[in-house]
C-alpha positions in Angstrom: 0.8 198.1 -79.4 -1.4 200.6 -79.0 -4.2 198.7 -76.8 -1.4 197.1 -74.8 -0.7 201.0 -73.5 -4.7 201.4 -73.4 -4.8 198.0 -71.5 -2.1 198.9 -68.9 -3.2 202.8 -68.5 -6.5 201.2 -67.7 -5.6 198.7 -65.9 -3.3 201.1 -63.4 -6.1 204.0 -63.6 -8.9 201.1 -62.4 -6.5 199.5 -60.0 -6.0 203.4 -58.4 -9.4 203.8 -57.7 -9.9 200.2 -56.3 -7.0 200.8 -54.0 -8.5 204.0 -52.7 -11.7 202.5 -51.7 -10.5 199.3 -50.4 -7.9 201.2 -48.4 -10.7 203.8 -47.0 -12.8 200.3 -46.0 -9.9 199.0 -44.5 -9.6 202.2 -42.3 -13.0 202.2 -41.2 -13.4 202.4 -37.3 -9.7 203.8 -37.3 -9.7 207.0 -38.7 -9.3 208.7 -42.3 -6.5 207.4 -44.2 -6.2 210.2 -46.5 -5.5 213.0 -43.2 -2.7 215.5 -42.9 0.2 213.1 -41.8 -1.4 210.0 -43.1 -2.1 210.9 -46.6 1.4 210.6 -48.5 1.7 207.1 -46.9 -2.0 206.2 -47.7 -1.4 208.1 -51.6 2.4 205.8 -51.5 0.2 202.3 -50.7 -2.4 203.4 -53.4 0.3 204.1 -56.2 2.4 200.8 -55.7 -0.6 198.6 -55.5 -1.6 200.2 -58.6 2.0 199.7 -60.0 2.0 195.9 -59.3 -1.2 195.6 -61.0 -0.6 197.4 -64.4 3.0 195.7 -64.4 1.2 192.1 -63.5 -1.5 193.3 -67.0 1.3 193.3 -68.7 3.1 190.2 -68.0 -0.3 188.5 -68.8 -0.7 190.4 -72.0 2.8 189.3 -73.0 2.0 185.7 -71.9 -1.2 185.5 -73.3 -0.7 188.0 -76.3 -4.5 189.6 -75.8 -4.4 193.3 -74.8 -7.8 192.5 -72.4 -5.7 190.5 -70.5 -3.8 193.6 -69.0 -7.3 194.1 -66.5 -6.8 191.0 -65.2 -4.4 192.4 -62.9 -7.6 194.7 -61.1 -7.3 191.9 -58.6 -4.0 193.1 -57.1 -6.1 195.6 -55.3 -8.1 193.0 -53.3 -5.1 192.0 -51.2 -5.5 195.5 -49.2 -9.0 193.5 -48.4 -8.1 190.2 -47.3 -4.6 190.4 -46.2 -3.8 190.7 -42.6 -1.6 193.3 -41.9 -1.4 194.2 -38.0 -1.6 198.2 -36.6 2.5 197.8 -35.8 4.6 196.3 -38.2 8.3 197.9 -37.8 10.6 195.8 -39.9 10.4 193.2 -42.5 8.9 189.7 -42.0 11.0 186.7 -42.6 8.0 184.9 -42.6 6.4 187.1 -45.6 7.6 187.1 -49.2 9.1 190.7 -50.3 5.8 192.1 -51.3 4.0 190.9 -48.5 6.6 192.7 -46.2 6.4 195.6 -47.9 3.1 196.7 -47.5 3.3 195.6 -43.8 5.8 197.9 -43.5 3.8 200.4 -45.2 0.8 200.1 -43.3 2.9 200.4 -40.1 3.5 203.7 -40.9 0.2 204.6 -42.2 -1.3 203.6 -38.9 1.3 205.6 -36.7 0.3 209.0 -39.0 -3.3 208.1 -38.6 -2.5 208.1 -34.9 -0.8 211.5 -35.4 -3.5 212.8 -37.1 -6.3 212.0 -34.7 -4.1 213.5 -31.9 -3.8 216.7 -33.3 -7.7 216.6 -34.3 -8.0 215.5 -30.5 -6.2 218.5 -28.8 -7.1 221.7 -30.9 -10.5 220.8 -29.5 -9.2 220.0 -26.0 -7.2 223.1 -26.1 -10.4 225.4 -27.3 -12.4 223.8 -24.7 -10.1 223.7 -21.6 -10.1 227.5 -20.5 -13.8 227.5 -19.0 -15.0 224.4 -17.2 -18.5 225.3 -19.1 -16.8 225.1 -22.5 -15.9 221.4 -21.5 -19.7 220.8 -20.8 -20.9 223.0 -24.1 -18.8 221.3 -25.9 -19.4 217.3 -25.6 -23.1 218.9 -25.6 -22.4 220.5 -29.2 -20.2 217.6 -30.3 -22.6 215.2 -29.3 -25.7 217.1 -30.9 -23.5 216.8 -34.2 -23.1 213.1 -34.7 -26.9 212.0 -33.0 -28.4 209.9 -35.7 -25.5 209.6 -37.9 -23.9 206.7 -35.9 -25.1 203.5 -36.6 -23.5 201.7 -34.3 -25.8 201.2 -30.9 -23.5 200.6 -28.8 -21.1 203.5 -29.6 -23.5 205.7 -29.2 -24.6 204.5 -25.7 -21.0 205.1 -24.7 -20.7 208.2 -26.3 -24.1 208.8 -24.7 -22.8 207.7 -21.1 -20.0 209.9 -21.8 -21.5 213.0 -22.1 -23.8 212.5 -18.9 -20.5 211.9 -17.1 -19.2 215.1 -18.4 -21.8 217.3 -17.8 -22.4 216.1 -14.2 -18.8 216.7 -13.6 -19.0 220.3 -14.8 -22.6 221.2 -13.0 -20.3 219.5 -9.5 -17.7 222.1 -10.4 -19.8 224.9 -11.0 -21.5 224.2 -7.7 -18.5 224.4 -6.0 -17.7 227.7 -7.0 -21.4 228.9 -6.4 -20.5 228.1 -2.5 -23.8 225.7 -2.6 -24.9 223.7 0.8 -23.6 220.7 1.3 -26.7 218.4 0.9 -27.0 219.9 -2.4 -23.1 219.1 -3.2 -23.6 215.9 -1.9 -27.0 214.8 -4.0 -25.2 215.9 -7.3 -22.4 213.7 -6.0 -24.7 210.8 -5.7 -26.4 211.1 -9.0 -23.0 211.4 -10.5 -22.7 208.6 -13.3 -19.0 207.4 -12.3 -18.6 205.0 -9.1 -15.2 206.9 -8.4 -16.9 210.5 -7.8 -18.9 209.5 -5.0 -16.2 208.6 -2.7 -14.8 211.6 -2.8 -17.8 214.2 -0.6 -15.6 214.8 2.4 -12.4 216.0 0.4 -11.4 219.5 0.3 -14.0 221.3 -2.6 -11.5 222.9 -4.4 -9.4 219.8 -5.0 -12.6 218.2 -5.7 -13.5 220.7 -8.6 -10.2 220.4 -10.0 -10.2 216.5 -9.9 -13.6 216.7 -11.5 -12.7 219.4 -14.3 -9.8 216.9 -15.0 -11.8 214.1 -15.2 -14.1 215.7 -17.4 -11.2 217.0 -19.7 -9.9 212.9 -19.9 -13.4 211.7 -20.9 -14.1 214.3 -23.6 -10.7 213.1 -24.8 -12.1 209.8 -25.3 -15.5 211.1 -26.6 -13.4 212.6 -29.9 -11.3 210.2 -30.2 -14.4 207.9 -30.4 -16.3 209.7 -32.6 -13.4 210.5 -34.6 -12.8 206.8 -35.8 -16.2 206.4 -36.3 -15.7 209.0 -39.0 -17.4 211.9 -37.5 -14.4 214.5 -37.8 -15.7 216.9 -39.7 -17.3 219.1 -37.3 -15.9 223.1 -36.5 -14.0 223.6 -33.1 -16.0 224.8 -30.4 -16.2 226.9 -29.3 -14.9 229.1 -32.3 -17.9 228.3 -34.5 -18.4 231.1 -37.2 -21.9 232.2 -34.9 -19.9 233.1 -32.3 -17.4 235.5 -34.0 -19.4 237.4 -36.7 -18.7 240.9 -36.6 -21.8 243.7 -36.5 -23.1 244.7 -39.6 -21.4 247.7 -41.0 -23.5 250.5 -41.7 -23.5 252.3 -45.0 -22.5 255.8 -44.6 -24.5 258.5 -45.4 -23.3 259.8 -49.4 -23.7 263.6 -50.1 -26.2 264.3 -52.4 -25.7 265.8 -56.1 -25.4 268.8 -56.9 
């Protein structure tokens, strides 16, 4: 009796861990599956896959009456691995047995939070960045700086890298505008702009030009985090409220009166 409870704590405690790491493999090129909003739906896939595995150990060790038996049911986990479930899955599947459906439905879930999450990763950045058009080009620079050589992926990081060209050509335009430059200067930036679409647009009014550039520049640094967020790269501080750019002046010690 007492290695059938070993067999089937075991048995759930390796089937938790399995779950974890099959589920954070799954997720891979999506996002983190253990995030703010995601978590409890990633933690509730996690615990009943565990469930059904130590509940299947048990079945076998009653059916087979050997207690080793109960780990037999680590395999459980591997369906998070080789079963298809799609990113949207909003009701039960006729087509599925129960189980099957279940975790579908699960997983639909999951994905939506993941979503949430990497939104609101998305715009506390966008917000901190927005105010100045400079901060937009400072920070796909920084951004960018943080995650060189830690992608593996060659051609994510050509985008990423065409990205951040796009960006800072669109704020240098902007700024150039609002130095009052000449127009043959406007107009070569124009052309060496990366984007097609920018260099139809010389003989507009500046001003609506700057502001079509600025939100231009705002969209594609939207997409530069959200790629480099599900490539994993989210751990990097906001800019720009890094910790450099807010400490406070040493405080001076005050003089003490000496002793009498």
């Amino acid at each position: 009796m007492l290695n059938l409870v070993f067999g089937t704590i075991g048995t759930f405690s390796l089937s938790l861990i399995l779950a974890c790491l099959l589920l954070r493999w799954r997720c891979r090129g999506i996002g983190p599956a253990f995030g703010r909003h995601a978590g409890p739906w990633a933690f509730l896939i996690v615990v009943s896959t565990a469930t059904v595995s130590a509940g299947m150990g048990l079945l076998l060790v009653v059916a087979s009456h050997h207690a080793q038996a109960a780990f037999a049911g680590v395999v459980v986990p591997g369906r998070l691995w080789f079963s298809p479930f799609p990113p949207q899955r909003d009701r039960l599947s006729a087509g599925r047995n129960l189980p099957a459906s279940v975790l579908a439905l699960l997983f639909s879930r999951l994905y939506e939070r993941m979503g949430d999450d990497m939104q609101a990763w998305t715009d506390v950045r966008l917000r901190a960045a927005s105010p100045e058009p400079k901060w937009i080009a400072g920070a796909v620079t920084y951004y960018a700086h943080q995650v060189r050589g830690r992608i593996k992926d060659e051609a994510a990081q050509t985008e990423l890298e065409r990205r951040e060209r796009s960006i800072i050509c669109s704020i240098e335009i902007v700024r150039l505008i609002n130095l009052d430059t000449t127009r043959a200067r406007l107009e070569e930036r124009l052309q060496a702009h990366p984007s097609l679409r920018v260099r139809s647009y010389p003989d507009q009014d500046l001003q609506a030009l700057a502001q079509r550039l600025r939100s231009d520049a705002l969209g594609e640094l939207h997409q530069f985090l959200d790629r480099i967020y599900q490539l994993g790269q989210h751990k990097q501080l906001i800019y720009p409220m890094r910790p450099s750019a807010y400490r406070y002046p040493a405080r001076q010690a005050e003089p003490t009166a000496p002793d009498l």
